[in-house]
C-alpha positions in Angstrom: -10.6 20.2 8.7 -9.9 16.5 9.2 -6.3 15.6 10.1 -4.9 11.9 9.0 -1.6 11.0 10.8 -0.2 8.0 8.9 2.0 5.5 10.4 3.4 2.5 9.0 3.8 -0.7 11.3 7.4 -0.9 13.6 10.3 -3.4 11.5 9.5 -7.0 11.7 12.0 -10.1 11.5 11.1 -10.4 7.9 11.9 -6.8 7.2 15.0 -7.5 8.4 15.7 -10.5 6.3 14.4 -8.4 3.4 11.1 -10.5 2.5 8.5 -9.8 0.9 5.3 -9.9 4.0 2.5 -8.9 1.8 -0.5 -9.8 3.6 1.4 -12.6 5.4 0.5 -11.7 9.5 4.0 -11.6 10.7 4.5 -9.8 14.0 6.6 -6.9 15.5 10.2 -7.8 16.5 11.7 -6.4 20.0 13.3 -3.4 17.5 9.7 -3.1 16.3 8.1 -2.9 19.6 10.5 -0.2 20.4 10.1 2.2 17.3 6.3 1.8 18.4 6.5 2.6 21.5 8.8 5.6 20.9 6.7 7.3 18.1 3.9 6.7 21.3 6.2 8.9 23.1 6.9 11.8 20.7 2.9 11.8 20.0 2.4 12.2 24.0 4.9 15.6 23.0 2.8 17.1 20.0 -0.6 17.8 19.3 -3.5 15.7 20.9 -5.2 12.6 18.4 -8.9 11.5 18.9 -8.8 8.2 17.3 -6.7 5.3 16.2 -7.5 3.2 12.9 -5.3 0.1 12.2 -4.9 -2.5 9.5 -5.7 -5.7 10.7 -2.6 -7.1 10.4 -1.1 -8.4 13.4 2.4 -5.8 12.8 0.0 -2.5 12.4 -2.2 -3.5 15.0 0.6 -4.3 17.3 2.0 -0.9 16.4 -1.3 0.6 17.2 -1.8 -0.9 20.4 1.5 0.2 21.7 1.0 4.0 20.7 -2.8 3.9 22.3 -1.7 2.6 25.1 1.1 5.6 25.8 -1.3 8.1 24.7 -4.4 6.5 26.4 -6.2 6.1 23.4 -7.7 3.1 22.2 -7.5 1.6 19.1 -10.9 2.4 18.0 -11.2 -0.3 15.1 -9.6 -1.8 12.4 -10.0 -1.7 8.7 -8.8 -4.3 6.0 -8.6 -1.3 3.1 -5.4 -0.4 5.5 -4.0 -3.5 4.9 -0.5 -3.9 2.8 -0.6 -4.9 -0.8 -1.0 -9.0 -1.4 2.2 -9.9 -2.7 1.1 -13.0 -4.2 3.6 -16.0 -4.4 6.7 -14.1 -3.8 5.2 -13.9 -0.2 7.7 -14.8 2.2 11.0 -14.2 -0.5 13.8 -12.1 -1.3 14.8 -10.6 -4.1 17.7 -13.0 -4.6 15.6 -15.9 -4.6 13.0 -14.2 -6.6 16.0 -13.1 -9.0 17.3 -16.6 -8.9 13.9 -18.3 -9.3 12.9 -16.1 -12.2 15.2 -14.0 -13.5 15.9 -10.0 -13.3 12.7 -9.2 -14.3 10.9 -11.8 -12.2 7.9 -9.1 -11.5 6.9 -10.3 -15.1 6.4 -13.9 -13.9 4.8 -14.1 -10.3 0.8 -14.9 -10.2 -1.3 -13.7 -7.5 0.5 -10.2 -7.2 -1.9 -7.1 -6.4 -2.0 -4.0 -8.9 -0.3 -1.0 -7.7 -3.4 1.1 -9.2 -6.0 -1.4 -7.1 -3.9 -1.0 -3.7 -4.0 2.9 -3.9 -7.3 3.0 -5.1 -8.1 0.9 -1.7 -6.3 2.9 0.3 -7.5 6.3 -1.4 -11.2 5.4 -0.7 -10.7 4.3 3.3 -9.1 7.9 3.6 -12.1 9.4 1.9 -14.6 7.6 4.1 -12.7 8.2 7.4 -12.8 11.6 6.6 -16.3 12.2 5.9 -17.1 10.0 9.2 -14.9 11.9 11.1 -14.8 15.5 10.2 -12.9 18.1 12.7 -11.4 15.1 14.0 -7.6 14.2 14.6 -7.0 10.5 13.3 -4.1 8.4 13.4 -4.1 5.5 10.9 -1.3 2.8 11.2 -0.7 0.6 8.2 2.1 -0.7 5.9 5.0 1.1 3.5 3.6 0.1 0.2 -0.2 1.2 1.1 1.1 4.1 2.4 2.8 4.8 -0.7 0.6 3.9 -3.4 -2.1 6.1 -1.3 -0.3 9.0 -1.3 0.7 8.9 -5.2 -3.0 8.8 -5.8 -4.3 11.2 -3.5 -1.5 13.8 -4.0 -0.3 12.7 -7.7 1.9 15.8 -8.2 3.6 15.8 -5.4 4.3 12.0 -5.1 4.9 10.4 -8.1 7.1 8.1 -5.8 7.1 7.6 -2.5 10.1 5.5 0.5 7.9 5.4 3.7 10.1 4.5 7.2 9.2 2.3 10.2 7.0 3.9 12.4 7.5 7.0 10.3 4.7 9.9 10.6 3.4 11.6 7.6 0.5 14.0 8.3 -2.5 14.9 5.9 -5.1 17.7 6.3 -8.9 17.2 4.3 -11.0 20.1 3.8 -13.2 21.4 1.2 -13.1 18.3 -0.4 -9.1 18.6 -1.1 -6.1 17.0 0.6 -3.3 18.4 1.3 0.4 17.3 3.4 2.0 19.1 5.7 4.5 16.1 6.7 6.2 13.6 4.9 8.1 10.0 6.1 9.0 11.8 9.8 11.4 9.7 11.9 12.7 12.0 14.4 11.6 9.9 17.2 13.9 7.4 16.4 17.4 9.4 16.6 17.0 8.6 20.4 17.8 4.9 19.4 20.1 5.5 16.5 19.8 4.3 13.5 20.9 0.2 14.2 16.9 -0.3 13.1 
């Protein structure tokens, strides 16, 4: 059985302003750096990982690097399937802008946007190879929310017909036999030692 610990990237300063990052290489704020570093901790806690797989985005791979480096482990390599969904031209907007710009239903008007479908199907198909290439083997894979997300709902479409995924939360997923299965979802316990001010 192959094991997939998922993590999504520690907050950023665009998270907190509530924009949309999208493929736009932001990097971790101080907060950010700490989240990472304490789901390295809790890791060092629970069963051991063999690998680390990161998006290349500078947040995940960031995020990575801190929770290698507290569980000795480095990040093995980095994959652009992990990467988050291109958000197009609302890249680096709110929703109030995008609401003021174009209206309530502004998703009907942006150009450039990624499919929800295409971003799952992406995400879908790294598991599957990562899994084949690694099988028996305990892999932690640090990306973005919506990936994440979109993943899951295709993977698992009974279970997750929608999906809310933390920063730095863990969600764990177990391939064998050819079927996946999850035995943790959107897992932030690591961060009640800092409260919840992130």
């Amino acid at each position: 059985m192959t094991t997939i610990g998922f993590i999504r990237h520690g907050i950023t300063d665009w998270n907190v302003l509530g924009k949309a990052q999208g493929i736009s290489d932001i990097p971790l704020n101080e907060d950010g750096r700490e989240q990472a570093g304490r789901m390295g901790e809790r890791l060092i806690l629970e069963q051991a990982w063999d690998m680390i797989i990161s998006s290349d985005l500078s947040r995940a791979a960031e995020t990575a690097a801190i929770i290698g480096r507290k569980l000795d482990l480095p990040v093995h390599s980095y994959e652009r399937r992990l990467r988050e969904i291109d958000c197009g031209e609302i890249e680096g907007t709110t929703e109030e802008f995008r609401v003021k710009k174009w209206g309530p239903h502004w998703s009907d008007h942006v150009t450039g946007m990624e499919r929800f479908e295409a971003v799952g199907r992406r995400g879908m198909e790294a598991m599957e190879e990562i899994a084949l290439a690694f099988p028996d083997k305990r892999i932690l894979l640090v990306s973005h929310g919506a990936l994440i997300g979109l993943t899951l709902q295709q993977l698992l479409p009974d279970r997750f017909q929608s999906t809310y995924i933390d920063h730095t939360s863990l969600t764990i997923l177990n391939h064998a036999d050819g079927k996946w299965g999850c035995t943790l979802y959107n897992c932030t316990k690591h961060l009640d030692y800092i409260g919840r001010r992130l």
